[in-house]
FILUMLUM-51716 format. One record per residue (C-alpha): residue number from 1; residue in one letter; chain; z negated, y negated, x negated. Coordinates in pm, whole numbers, plus 50000, padded with zeros to 5 digits. Layout:
% FILUMLUM-51716
- NUM  a  A  Z  Y  X
...
***
This chain:
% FILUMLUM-51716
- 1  x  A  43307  82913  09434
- 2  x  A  43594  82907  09139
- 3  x  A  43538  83246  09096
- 4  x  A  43607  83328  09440
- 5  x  A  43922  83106  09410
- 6  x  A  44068  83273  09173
- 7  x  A  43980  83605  09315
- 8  x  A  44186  83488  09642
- 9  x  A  44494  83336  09419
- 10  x  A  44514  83661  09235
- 11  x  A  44621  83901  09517
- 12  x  A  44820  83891  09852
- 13  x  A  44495  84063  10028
- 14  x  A  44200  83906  09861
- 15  x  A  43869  84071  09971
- 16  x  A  43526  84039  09805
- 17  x  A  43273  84295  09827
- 18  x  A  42914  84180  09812
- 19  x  A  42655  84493  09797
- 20  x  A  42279  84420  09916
- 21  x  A  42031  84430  10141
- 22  x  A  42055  84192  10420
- 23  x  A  41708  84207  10548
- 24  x  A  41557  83899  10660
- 25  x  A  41168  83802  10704
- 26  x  A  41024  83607  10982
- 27  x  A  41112  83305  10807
- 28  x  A  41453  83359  10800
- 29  x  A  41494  83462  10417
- 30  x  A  41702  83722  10322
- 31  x  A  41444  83999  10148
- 32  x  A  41442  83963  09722
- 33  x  A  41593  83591  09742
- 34  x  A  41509  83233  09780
- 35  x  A  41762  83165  10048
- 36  x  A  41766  83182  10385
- 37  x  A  42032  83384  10589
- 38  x  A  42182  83099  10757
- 39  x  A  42210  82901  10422
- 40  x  A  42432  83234  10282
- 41  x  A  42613  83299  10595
- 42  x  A  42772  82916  10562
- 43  x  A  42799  83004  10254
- 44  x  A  43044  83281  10305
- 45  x  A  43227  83133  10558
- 46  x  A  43300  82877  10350
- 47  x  A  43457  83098  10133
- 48  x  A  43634  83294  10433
- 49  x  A  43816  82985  10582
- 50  x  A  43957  82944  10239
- 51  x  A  44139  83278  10257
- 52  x  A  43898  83510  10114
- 53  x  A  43812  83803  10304
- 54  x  A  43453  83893  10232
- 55  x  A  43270  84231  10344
- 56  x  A  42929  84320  10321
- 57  x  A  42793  84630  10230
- 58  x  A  42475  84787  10189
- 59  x  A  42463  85089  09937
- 60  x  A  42702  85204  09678
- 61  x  A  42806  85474  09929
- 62  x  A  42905  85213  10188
- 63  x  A  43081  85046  09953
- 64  x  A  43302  85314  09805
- 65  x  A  43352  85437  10167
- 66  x  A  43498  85056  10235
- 67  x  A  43715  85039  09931
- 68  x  A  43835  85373  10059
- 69  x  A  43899  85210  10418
- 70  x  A  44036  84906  10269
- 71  x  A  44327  85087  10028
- 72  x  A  44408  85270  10354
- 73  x  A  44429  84954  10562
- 74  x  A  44671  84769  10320
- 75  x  A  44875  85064  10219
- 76  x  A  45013  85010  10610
- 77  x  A  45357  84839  10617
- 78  x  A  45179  84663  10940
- 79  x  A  44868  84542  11044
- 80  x  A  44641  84575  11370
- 81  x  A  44619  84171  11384
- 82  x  A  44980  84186  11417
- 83  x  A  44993  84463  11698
- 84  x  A  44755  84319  11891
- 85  x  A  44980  83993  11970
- 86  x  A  44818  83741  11746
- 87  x  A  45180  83661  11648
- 88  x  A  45509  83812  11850
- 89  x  A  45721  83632  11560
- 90  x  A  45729  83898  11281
- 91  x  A  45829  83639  11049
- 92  x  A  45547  83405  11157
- 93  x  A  45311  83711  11088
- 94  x  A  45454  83746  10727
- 95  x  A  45414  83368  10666
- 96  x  A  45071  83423  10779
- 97  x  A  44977  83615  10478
- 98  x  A  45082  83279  10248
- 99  x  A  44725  83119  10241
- 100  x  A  44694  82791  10439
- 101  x  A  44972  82896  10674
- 102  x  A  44884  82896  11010
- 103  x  A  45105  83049  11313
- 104  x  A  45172  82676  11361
- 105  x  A  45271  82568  11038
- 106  x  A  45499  82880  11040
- 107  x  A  45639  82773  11325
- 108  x  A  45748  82429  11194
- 109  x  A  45882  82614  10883
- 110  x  A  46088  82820  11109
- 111  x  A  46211  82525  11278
- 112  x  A  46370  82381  10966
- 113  x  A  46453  82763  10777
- 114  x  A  46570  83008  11013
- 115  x  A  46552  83286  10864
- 116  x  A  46317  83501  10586
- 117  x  A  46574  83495  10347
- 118  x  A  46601  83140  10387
- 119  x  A  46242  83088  10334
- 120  x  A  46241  83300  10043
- 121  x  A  46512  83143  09853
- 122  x  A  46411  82794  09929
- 123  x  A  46327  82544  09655
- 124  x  A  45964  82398  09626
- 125  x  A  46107  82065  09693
- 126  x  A  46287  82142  09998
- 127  x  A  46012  82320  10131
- 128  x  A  45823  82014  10055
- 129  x  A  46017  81809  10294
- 130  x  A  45907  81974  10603
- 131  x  A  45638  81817  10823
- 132  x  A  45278  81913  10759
- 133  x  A  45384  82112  10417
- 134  x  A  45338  81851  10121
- 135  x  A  45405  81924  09770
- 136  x  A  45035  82189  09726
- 137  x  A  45191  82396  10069
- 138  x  A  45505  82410  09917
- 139  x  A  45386  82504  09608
- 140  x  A  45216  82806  09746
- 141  x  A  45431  82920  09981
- 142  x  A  45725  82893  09705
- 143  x  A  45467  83116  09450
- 144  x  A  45396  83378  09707
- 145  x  A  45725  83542  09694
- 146  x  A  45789  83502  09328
- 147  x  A  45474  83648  09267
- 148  x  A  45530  83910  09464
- 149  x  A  45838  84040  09329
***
């Protein structure tokens, strides 16, 4: 699990690839381990409601062809979640992509900073100060742009 933390602080699009063979037998064990698929697939989302994106693949083909369709997918300046109305706000959308930002939380954010810029350029203290951040929200949020840059 730190592993995967790190792996999801280190990027703006965190994804883990796991390669294997997710064959189960009548038990419910996934083939060549000692767990069962439901105990992995907790497991992983888990991990996933943390902010890590995590694919599956089964071969060393299907994963370079996914690598391949990833790169393509976040070379786009946009994003099919976006298109497909998950978030009208473009600037909600981009505070999306600061883990542990929600279109809510966004929302509030945008309710006390206006604007991008605004966001951007504010302190980790003042962003502290708005409902349902906190100091660790603030924290992040304030990182994510000067880690971007």
């Amino acid at each position: 699990m730190n592993q995967a933390m790190r792996l999801r602080d280190a990027t703006p699009w965190p994804v883990l690839l796991i390669e294997g063979h997710w064959v189960r037998d009548s038990a419910g064990y996934v083939l060549g381990s000692r767990y069962k698929w439901g105990a992995i697939w907790d497991f992983l989302q888990t991990v996933q409601d943390t902010g890590l994106r995590i694919q599956l693949t089964t071969s060393v083909d299907h994963t370079v062809e996914r690598l391949v369709e990833l790169e393509n997918y976040f070379q786009k300046s946009h994003h099919a979640s976006v298109e497909r109305g998950l978030s009208e706000n473009n600037i909600v959308a981009v505070l999306c992509h600061i883990r542990g930002v929600s279109d809510a939380r966004a929302k509030i954010i945008l309710e006390h900073i206006p604007t991008l810029e605004g966001i951007v350029q504010a302190e980790q203290d003042e962003l502290a100060m708005i409902p349902n951040i906190g100091p660790e929200m603030a924290r992040r949020i304030y990182r994510f742009w000067r880690l971007s840059q």
